[in-house]
MDTraj code that builds the backbone (N, CA, C; nanometers):
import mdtraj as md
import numpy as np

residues = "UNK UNK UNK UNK UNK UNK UNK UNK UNK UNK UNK UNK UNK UNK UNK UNK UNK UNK UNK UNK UNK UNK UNK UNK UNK UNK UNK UNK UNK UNK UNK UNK UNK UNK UNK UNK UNK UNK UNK UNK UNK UNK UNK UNK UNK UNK UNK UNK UNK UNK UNK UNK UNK UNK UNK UNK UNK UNK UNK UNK UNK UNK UNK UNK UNK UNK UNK UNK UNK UNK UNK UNK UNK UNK UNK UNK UNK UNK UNK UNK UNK UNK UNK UNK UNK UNK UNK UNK UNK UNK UNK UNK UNK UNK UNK UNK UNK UNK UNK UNK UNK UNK UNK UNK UNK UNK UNK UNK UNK UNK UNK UNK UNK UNK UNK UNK UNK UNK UNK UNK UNK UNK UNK UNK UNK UNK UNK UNK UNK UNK UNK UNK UNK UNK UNK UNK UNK UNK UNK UNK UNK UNK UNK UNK UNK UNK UNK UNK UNK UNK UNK UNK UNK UNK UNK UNK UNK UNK UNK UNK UNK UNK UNK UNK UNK UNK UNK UNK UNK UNK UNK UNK UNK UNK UNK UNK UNK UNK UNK UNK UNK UNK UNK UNK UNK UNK UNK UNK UNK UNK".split()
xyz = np.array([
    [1.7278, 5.0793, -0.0578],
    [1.6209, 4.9830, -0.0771],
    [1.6753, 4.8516, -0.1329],
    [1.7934, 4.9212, -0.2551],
    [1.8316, 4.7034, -0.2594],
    [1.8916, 4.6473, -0.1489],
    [1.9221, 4.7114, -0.0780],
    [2.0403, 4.6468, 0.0287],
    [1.9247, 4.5673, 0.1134],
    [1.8324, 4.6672, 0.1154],
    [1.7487, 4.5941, 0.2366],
    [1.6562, 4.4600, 0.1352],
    [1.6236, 4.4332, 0.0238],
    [1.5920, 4.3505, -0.0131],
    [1.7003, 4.2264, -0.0375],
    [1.8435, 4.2813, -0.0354],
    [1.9620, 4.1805, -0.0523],
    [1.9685, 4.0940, 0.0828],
    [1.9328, 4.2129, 0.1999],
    [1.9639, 4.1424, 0.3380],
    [1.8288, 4.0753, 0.3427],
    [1.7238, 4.0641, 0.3293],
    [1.6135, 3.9673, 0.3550],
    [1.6430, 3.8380, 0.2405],
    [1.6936, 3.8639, 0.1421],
    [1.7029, 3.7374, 0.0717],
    [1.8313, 3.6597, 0.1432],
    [1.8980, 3.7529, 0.1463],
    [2.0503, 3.6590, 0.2408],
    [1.9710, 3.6009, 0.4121],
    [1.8663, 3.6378, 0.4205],
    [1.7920, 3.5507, 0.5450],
    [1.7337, 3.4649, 0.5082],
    [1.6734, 3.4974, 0.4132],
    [1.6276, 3.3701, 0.3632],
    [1.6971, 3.2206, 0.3041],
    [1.7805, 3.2548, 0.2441],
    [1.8667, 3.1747, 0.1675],
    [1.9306, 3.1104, 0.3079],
    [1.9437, 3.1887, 0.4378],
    [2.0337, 3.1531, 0.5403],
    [1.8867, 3.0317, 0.6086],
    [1.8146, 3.0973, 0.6163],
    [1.6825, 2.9967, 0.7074],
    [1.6709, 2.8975, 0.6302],
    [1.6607, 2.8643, 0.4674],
    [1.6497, 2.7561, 0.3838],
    [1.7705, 2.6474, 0.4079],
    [1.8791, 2.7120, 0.4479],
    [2.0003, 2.5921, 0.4191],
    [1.9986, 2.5674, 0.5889],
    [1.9263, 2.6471, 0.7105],
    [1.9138, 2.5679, 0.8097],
    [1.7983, 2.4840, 0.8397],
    [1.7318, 2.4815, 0.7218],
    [1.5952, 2.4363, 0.7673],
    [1.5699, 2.2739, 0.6773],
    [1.6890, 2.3218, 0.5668],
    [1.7185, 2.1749, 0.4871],
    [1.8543, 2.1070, 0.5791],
    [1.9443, 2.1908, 0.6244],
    [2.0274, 2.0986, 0.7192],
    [1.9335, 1.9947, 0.7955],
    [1.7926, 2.0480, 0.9072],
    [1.7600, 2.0045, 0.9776],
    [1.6780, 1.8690, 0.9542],
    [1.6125, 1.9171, 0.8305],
    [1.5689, 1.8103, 0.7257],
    [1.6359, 1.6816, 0.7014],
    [1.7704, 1.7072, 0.6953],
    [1.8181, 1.6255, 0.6118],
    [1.8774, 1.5255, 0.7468],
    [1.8941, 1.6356, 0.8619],
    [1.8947, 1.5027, 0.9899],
    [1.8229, 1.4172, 1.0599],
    [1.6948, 1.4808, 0.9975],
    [1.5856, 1.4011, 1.0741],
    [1.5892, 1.3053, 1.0098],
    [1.6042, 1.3012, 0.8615],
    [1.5843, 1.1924, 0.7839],
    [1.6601, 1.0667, 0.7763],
    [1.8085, 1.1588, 0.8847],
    [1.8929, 1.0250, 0.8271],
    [1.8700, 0.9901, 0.9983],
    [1.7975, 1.0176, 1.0911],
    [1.7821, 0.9858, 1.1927],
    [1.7828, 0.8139, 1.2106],
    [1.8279, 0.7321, 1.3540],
    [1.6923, 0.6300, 1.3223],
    [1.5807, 0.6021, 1.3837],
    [1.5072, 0.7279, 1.4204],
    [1.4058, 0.7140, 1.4164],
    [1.3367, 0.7518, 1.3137],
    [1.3830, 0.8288, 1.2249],
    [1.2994, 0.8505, 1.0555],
    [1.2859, 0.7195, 1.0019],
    [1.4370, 0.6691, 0.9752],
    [1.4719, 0.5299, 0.9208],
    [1.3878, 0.4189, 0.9352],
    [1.3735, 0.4266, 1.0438],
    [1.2596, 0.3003, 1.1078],
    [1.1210, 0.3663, 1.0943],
    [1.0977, 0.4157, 1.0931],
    [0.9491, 0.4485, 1.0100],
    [0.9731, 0.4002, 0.8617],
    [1.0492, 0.3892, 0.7841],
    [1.0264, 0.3937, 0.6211],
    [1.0690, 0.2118, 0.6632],
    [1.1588, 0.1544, 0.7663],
    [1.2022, 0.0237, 0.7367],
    [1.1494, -0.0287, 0.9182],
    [1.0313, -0.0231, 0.8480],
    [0.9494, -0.0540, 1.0182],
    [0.9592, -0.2237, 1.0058],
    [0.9375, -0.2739, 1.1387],
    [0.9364, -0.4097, 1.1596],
    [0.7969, -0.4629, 1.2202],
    [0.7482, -0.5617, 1.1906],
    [0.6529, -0.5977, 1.2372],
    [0.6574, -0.7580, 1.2462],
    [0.5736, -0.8954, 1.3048],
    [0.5923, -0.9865, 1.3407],
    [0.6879, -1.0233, 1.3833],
    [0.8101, -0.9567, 1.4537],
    [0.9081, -1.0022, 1.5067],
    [0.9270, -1.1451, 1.6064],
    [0.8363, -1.1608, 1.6020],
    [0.8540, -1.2615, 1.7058],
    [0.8504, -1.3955, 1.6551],
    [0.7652, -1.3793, 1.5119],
    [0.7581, -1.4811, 1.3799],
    [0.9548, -1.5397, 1.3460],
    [0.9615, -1.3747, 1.2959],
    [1.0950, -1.3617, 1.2438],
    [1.1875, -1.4293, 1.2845],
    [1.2491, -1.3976, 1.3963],
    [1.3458, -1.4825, 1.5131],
    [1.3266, -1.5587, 1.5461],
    [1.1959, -1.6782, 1.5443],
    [1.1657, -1.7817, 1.6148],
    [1.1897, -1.8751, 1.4582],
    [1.1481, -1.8303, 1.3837],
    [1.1954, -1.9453, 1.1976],
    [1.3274, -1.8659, 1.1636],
    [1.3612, -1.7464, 1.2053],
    [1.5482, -1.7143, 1.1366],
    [1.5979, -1.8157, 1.2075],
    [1.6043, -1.8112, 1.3738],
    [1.6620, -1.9272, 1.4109],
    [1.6402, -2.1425, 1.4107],
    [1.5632, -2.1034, 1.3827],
    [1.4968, -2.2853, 1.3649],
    [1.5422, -2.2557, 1.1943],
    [1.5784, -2.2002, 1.0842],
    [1.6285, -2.2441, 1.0062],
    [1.7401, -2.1712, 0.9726],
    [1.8384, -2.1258, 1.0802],
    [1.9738, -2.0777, 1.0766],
    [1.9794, -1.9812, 1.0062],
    [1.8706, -1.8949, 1.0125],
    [1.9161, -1.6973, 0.8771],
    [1.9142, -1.6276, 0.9959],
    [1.9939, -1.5321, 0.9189],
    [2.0462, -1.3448, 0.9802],
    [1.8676, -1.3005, 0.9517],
    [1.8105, -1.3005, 1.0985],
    [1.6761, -1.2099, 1.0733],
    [1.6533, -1.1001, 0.9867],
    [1.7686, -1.0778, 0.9901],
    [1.7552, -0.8977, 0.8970],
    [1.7199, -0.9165, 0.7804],
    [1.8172, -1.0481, 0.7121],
    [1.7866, -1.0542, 0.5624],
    [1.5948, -1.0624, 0.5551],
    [1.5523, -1.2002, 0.6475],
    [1.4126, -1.1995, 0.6699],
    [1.3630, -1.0782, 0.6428],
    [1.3518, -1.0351, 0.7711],
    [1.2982, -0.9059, 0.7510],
    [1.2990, -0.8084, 0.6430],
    [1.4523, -0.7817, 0.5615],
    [1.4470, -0.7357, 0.4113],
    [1.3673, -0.7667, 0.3265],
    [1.3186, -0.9423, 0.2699],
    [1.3087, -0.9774, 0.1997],
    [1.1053, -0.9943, 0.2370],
    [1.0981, -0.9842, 0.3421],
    [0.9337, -0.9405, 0.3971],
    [0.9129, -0.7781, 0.3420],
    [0.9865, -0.7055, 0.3318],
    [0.9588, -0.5170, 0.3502],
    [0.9916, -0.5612, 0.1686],
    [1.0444, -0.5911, 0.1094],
    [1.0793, -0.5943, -0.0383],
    [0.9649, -0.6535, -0.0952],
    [0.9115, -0.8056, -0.0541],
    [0.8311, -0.8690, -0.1147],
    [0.6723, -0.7740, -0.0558],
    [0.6438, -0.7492, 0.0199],
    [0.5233, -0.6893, 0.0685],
    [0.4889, -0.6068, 0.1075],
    [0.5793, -0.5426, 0.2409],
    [0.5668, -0.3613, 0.2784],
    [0.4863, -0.4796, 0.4306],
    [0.5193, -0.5903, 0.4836],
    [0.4490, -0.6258, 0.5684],
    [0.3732, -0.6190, 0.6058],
    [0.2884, -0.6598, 0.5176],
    [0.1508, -0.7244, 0.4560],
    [0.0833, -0.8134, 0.4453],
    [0.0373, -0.8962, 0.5180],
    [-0.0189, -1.0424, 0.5783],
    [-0.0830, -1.0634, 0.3951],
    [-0.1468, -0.9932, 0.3490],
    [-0.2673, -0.9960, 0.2834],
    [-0.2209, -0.9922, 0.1303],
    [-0.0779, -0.9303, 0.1127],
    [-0.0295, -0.9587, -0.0170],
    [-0.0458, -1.0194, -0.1432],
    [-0.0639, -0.9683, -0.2218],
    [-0.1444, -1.0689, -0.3516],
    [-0.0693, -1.0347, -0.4883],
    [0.0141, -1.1092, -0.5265],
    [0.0787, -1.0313, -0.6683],
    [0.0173, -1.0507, -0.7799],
    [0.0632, -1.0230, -0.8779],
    [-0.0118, -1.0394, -1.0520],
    [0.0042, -1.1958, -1.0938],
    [0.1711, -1.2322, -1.0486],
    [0.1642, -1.3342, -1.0368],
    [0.1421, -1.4495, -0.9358],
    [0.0600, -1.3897, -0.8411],
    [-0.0359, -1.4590, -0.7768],
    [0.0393, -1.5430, -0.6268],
    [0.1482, -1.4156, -0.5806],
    [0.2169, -1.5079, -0.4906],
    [0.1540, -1.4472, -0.3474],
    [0.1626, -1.4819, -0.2442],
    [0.0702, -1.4751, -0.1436],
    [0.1581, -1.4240, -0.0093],
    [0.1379, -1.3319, 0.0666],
    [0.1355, -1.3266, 0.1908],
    [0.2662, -1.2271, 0.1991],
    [0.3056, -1.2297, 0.3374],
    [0.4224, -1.1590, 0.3962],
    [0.5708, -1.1982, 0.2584],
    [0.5650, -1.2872, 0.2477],
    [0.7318, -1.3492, 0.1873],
    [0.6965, -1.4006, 0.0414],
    [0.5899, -1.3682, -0.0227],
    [0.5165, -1.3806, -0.0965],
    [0.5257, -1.5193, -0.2197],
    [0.5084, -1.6173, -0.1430],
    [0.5154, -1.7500, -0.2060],
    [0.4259, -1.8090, -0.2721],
    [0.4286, -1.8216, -0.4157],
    [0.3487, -1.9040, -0.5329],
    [0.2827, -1.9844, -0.4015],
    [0.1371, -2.0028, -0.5163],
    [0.1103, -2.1705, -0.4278],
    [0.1655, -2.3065, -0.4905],
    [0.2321, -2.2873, -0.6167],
    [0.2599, -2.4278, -0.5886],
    [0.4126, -2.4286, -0.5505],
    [0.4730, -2.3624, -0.5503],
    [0.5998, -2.3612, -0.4313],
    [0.5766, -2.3420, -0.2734],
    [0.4075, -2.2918, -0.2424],
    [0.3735, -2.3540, -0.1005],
    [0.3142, -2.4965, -0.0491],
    [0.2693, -2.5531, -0.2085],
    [0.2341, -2.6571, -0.1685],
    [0.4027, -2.7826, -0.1432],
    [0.4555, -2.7245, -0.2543],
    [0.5659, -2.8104, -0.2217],
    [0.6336, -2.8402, -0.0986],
    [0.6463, -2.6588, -0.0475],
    [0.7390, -2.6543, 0.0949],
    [0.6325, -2.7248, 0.1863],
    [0.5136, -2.7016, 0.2132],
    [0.4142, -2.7600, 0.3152],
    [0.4370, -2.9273, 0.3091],
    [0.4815, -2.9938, 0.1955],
    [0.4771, -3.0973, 0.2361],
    [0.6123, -3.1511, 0.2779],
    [0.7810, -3.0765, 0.2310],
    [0.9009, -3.0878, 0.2674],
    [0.8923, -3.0545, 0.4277],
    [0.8305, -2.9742, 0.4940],
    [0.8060, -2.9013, 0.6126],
    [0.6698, -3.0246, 0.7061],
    [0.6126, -3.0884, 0.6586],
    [0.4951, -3.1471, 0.6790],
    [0.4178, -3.0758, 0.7408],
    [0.3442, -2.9968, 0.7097],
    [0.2148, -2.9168, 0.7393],
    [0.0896, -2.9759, 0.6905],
    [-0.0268, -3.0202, 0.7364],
    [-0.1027, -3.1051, 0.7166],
    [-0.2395, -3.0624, 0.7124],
    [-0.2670, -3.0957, 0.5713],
    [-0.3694, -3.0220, 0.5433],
    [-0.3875, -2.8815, 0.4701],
    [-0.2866, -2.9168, 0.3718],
    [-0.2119, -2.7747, 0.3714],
    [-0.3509, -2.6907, 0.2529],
    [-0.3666, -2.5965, 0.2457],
    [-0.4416, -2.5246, 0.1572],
    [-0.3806, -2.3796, 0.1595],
    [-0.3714, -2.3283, 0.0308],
    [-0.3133, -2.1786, -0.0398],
    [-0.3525, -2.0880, 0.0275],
    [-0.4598, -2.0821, 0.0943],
    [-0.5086, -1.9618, 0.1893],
    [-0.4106, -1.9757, 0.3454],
    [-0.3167, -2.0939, 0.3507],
    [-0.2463, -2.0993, 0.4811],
    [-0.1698, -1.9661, 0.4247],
    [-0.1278, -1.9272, 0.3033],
    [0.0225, -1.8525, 0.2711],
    [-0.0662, -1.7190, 0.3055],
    [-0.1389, -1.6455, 0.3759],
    [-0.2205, -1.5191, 0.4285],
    [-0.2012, -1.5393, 0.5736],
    [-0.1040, -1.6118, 0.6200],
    [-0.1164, -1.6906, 0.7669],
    [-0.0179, -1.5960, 0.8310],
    [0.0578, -1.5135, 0.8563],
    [0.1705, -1.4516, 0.8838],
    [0.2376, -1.5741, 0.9415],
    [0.2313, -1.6408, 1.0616],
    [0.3394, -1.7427, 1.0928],
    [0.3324, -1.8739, 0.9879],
    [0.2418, -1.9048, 0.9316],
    [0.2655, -1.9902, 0.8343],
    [0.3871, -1.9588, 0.7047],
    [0.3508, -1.8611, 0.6477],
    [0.3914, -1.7585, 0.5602],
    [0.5179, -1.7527, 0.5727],
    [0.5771, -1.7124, 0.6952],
    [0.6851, -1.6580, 0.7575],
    [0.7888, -1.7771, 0.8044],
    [0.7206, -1.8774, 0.8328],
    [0.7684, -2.0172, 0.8405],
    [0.7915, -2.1231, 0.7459],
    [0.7429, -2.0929, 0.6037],
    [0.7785, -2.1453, 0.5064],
    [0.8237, -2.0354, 0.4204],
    [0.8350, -1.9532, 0.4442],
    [0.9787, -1.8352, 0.3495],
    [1.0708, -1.8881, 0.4456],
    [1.1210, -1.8711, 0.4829],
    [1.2207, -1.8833, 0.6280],
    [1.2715, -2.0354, 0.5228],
    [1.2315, -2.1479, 0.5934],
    [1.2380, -2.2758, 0.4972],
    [1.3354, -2.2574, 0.4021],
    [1.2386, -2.1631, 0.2865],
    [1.2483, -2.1561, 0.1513],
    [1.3935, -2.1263, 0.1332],
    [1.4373, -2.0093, 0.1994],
    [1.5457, -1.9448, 0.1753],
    [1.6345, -2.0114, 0.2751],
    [1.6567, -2.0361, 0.3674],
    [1.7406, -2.1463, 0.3762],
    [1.7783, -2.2671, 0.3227],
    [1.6589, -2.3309, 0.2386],
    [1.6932, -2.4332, 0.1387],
    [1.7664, -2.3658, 0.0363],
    [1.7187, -2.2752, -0.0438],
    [1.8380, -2.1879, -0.1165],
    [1.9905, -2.1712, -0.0739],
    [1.9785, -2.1209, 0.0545],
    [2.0905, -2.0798, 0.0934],
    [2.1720, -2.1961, 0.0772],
    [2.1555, -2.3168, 0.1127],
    [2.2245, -2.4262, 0.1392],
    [2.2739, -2.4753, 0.0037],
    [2.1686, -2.4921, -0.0622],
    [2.2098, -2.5247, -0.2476],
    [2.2727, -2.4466, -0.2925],
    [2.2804, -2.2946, -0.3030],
    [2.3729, -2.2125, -0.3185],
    [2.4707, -2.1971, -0.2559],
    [2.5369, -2.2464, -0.1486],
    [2.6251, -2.2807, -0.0365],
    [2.6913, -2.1576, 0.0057],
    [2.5543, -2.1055, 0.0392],
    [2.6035, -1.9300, 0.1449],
    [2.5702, -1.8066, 0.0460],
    [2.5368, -1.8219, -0.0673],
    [2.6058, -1.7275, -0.1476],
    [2.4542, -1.6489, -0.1638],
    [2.4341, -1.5279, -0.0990],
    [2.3037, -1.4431, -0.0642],
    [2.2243, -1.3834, -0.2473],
    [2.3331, -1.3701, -0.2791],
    [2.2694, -1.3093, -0.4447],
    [2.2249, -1.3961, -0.4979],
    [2.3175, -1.5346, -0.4927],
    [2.2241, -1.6699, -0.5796],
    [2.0511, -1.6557, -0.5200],
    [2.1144, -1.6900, -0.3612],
    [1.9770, -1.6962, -0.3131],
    [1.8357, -1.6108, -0.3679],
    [1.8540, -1.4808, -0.3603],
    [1.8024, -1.3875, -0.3519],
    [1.7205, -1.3902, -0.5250],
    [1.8263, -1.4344, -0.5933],
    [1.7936, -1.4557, -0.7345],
    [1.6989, -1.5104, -0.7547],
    [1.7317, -1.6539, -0.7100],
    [1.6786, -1.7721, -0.7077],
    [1.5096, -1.7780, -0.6403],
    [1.5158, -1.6854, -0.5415],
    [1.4072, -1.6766, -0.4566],
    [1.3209, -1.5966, -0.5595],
    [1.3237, -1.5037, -0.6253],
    [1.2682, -1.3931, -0.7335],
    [1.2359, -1.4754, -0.8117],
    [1.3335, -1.5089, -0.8969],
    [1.3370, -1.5658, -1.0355],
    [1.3430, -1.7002, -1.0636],
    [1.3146, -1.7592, -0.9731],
    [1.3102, -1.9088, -0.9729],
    [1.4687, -1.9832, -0.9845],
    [1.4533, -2.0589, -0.9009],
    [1.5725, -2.1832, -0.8787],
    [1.6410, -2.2526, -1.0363],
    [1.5471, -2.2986, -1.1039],
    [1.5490, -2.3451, -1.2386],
    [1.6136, -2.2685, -1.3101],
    [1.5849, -2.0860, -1.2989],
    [1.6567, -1.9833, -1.3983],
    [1.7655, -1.9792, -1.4070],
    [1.8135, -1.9527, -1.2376],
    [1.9578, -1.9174, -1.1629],
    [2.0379, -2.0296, -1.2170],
    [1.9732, -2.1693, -1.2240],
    [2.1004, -2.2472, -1.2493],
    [2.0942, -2.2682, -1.4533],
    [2.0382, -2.2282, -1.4960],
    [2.0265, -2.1944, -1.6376],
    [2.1379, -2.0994, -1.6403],
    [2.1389, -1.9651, -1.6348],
    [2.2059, -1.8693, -1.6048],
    [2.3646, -1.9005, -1.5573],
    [2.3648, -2.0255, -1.4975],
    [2.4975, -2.0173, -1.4092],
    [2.6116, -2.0832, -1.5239],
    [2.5393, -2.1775, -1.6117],
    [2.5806, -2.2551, -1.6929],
    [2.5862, -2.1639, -1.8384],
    [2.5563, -2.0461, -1.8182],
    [2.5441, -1.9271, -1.9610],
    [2.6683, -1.8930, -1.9453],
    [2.7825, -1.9102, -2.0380],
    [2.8465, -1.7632, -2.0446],
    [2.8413, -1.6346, -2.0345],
    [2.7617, -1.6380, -2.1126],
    [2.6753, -1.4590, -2.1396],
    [2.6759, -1.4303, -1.9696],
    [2.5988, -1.5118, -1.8781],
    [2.5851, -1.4765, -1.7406],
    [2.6706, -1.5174, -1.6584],
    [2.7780, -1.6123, -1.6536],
    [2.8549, -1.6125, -1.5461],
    [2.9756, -1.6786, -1.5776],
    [3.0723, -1.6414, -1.5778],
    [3.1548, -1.6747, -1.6365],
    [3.2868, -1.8097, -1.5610],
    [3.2191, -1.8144, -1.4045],
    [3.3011, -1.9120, -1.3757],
    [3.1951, -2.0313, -1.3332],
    [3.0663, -2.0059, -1.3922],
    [2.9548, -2.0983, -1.3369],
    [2.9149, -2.1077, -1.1925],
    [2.9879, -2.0278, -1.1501],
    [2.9703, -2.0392, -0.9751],
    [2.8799, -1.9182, -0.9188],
    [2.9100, -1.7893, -0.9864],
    [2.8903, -1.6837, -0.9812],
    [2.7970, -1.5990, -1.0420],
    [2.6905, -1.5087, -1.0679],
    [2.6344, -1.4527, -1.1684],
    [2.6646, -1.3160, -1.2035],
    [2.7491, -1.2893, -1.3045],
    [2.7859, -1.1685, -1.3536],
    [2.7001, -1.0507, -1.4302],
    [2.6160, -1.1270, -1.4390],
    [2.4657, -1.0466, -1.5413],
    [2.3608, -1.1227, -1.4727],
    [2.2633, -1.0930, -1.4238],
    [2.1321, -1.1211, -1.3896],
    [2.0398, -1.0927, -1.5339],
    [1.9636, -1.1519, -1.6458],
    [1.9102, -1.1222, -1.7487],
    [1.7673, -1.0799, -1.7295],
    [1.7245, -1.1055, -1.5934],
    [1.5722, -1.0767, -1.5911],
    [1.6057, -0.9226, -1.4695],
    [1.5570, -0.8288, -1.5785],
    [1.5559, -0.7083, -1.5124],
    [1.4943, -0.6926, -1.3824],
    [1.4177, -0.7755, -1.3632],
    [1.2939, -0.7636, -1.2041],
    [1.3989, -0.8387, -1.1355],
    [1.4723, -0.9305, -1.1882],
    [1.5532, -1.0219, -1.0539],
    [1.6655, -0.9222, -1.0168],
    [1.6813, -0.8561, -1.0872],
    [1.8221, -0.7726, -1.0822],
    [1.8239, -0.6732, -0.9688],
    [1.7059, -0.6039, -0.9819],
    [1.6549, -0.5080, -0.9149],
    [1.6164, -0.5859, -0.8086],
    [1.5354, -0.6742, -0.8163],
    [1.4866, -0.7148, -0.6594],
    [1.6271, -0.7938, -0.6211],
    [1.7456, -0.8039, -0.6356],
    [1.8454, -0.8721, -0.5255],
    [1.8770, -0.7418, -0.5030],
    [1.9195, -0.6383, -0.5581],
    [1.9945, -0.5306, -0.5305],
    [1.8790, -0.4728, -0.4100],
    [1.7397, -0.4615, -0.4526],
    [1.6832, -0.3757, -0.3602],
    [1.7221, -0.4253, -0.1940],
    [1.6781, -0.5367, -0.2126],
    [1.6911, -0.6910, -0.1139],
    [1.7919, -0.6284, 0.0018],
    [1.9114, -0.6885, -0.1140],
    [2.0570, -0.6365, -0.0269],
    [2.0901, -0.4910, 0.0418],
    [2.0224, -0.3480, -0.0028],
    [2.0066, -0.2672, 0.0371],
    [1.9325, -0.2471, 0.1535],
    [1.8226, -0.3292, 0.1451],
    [1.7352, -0.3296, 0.2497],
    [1.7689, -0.3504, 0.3476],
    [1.8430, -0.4998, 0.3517],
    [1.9408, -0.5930, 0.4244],
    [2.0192, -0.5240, 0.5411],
    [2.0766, -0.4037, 0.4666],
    [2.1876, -0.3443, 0.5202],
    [2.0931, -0.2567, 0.6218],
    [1.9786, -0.2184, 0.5662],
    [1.9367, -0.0719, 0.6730],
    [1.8893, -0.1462, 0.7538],
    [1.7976, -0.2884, 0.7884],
    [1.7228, -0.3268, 0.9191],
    [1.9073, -0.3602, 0.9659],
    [1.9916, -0.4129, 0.9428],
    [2.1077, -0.4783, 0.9827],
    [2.1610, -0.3229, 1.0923],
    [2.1837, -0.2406, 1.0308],
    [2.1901, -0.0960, 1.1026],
    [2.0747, -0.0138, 1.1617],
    [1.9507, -0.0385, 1.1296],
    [1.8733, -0.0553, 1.2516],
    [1.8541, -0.0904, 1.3800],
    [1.8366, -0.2318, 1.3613],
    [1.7461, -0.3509, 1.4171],
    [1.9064, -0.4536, 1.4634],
    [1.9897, -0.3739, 1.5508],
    [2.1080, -0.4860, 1.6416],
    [2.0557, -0.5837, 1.7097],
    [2.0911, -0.7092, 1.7051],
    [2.0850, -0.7687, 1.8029],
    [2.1087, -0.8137, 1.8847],
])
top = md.Topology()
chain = top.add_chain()
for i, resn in enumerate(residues, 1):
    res = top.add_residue(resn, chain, resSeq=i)
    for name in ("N", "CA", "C"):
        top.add_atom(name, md.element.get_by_symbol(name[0]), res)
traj = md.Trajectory(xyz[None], top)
């Protein structure tokens, strides 16, 4: 009688580690993958990555990070839409961009939205001269911080670079960012 309860547990234990093998391939599938890092407005994406020179993917990261691609997005601190931009950093870009007539309910616009993030982070990119973490920082935690920070010891030690990020949410959101980055990038070829 133990033997025969030893051999049903040794089936079992055998069906569990094939049934978590199988698990564990579906998951790293990409078709699992792309369900958890789905894409949507693509056609937004690629038409402002290219009219303001970005790797779509990051786009697309920094849309699935800021919103879960979400036209309708609304934060605590009150930033709006897909790429989730303050209004008065939309009113600013709307008028660097000349959009006319601009009002805070445009940033619920998906191609509006998507066309002034796009902007945004290429103006970053350029002031930061390539460098994706400034950006990414900068985009979170405001432009003003990053270059506070750059000029800290405590944070960067050749001023060029940031060795400590001090605002725990910026830290986390470049890292998430850049992670993200990587899975539509190994997704989503182009």
């Amino acid at each position: 009688m133990g033997s025969t309860i030893g051999r049903v547990l040794q089936r079992f234990i055998f069906i569990l580690i094939i049934l978590a093998a199988i698990l564990f391939a579906v998951m790293q599938s990409s078709w699992f993958q792309k369900k958890i890092y789905f894409l949507r407005y693509e056609q937004n994406i690629y038409k402002y990555s290219s009219q303001y020179d970005l790797d779509p993917h990051l786009v697309m990261a920094v849309i699935w990070v800021e919103s879960k691609f979400g036209p309708k997005a609304r934060s605590m601190k009150d930033a709006r839409g897909l790429m989730q931009i303050i209004p008065s950093t939309g009113q600013w870009i709307a008028k660097e961009i000349n959009i006319e007539a601009y009002n805070d309910e445009f940033l619920y616009d998906p191609d509006i939205n998507i066309r002034m993030g796009c902007w945004y982070l290429s103006y970053l990119l350029e002031f930061f001269e390539g460098d994706i973490d400034l950006t990414l920082a900068a985009y979170n935690g405001g432009m003003g911080n990053v270059m506070k920070w750059l000029k800290d010891e405590r944070y960067s030690k050749d001023g060029r670079n940031l060795d400590v990020i001090p605002f725990e949410e910026t830290r986390k959101y470049v890292d998430k960012v850049i992670k993200t980055y990587k899975q539509y990038k190994r997704l989503y070829e182009l």
